[in-house]
C-alpha positions as a LaTeX table, in Angstrom:
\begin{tabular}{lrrr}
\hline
Residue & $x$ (\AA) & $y$ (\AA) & $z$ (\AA) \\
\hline
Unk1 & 15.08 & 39.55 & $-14.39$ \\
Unk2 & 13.09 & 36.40 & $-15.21$ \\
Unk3 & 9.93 & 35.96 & $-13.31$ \\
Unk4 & 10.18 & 32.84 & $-10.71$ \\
Unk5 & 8.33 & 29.62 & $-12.17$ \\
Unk6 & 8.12 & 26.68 & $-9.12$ \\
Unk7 & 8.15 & 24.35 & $-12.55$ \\
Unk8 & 11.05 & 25.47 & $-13.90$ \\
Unk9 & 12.63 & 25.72 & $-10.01$ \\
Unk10 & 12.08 & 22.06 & $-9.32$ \\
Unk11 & 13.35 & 20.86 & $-12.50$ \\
Unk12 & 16.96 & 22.76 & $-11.78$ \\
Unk13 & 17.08 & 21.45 & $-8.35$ \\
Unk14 & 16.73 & 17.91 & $-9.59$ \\
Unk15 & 19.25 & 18.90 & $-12.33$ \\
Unk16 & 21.91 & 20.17 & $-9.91$ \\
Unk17 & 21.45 & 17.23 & $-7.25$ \\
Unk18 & 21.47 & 14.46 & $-9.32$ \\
Unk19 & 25.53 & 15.46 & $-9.43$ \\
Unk20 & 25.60 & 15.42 & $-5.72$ \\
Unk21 & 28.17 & 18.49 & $-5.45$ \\
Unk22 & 29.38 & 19.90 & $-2.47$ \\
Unk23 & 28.14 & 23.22 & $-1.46$ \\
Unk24 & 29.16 & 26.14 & $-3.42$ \\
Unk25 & 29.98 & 28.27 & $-0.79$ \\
Unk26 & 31.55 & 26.41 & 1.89 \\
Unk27 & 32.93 & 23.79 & 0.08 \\
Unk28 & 31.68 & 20.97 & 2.18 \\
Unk29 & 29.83 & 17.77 & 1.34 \\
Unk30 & 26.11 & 18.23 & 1.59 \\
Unk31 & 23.98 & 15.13 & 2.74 \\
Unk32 & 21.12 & 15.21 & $-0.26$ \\
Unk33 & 19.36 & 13.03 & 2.20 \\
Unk34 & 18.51 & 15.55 & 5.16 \\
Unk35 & 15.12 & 17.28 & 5.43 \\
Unk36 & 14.48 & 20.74 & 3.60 \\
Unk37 & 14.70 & 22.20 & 7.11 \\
Unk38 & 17.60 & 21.01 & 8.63 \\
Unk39 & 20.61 & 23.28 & 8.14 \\
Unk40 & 22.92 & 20.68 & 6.07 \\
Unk41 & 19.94 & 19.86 & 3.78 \\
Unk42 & 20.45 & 20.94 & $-0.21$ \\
Unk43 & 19.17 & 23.96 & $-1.23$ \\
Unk44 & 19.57 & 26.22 & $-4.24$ \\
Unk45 & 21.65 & 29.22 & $-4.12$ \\
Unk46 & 21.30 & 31.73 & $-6.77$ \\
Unk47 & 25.59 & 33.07 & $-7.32$ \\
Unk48 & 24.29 & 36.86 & $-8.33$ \\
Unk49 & 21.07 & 37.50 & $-6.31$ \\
Unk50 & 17.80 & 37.44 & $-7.95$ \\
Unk51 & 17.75 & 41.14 & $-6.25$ \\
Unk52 & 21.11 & 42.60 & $-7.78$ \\
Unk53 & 19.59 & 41.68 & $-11.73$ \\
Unk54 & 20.85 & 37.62 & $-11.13$ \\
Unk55 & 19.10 & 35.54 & $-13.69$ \\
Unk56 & 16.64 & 32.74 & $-12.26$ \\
Unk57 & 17.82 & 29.92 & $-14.53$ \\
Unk58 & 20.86 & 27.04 & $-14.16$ \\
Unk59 & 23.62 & 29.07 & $-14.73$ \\
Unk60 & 22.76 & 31.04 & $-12.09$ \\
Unk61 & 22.45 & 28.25 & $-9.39$ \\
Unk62 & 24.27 & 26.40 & $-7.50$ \\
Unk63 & 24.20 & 23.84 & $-4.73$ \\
Unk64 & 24.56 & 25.10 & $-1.49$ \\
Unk65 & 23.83 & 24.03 & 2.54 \\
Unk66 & 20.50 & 25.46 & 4.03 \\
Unk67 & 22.37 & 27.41 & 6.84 \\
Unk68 & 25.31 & 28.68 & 4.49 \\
Unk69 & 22.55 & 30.31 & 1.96 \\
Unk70 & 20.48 & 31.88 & 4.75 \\
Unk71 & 23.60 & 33.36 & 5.76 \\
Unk72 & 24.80 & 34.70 & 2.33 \\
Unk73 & 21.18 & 36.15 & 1.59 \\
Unk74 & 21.33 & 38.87 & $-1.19$ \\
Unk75 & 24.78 & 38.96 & $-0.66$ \\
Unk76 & 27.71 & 38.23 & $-3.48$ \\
Unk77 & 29.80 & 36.52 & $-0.96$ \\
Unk78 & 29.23 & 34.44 & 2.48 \\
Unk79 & 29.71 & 35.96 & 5.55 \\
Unk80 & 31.97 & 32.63 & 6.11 \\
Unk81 & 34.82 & 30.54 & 5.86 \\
Unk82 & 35.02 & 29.67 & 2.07 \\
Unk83 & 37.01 & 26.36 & 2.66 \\
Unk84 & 37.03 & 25.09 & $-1.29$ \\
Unk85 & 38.25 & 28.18 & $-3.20$ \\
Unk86 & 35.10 & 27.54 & $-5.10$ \\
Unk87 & 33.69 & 31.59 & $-4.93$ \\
Unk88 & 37.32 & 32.79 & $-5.79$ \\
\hline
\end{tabular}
């Protein structure tokens, strides 16, 4: 496992929303907009959890909704309605 670097963090979040996607694990849109603490704000969501040997770099990460990542935590999958396919 790669040790966490805020540089290197920043730079893949610009990366990843300058493409706008939808959120990874519920499939819906995400408003780029919204403050880091509301629940629909964009936030990065490592797929394979830094904790189970997930590597911290982009292909790794994906877009996801603030509230749908605190629910997934160290998880592989949500604990939700996966509405795009986008997991399977």
């Amino acid at each position: 496992m790669s040790n966490r670097n805020s540089a290197r963090r920043d730079r893949h979040r610009k990366q990843i929303a300058r493409g706008k996607p939808a959120c990874h694990i519920c499939g819906e849109a995400i408003d780029y907009k919204l403050t880091h603490l509301d629940p629909r704000a964009f936030v990065i969501d490592h797929v394979v959890p830094l904790i189970k040997g997930g590597a911290d770099d982009l292909s790794n990460i994906r877009a996801a909704h603030r509230a749908c990542n605190s629910a997934k935590r160290a998880r592989d999958y949500a604990p939700i309605v996966r509405r795009s396919g986008s997991l399977d």
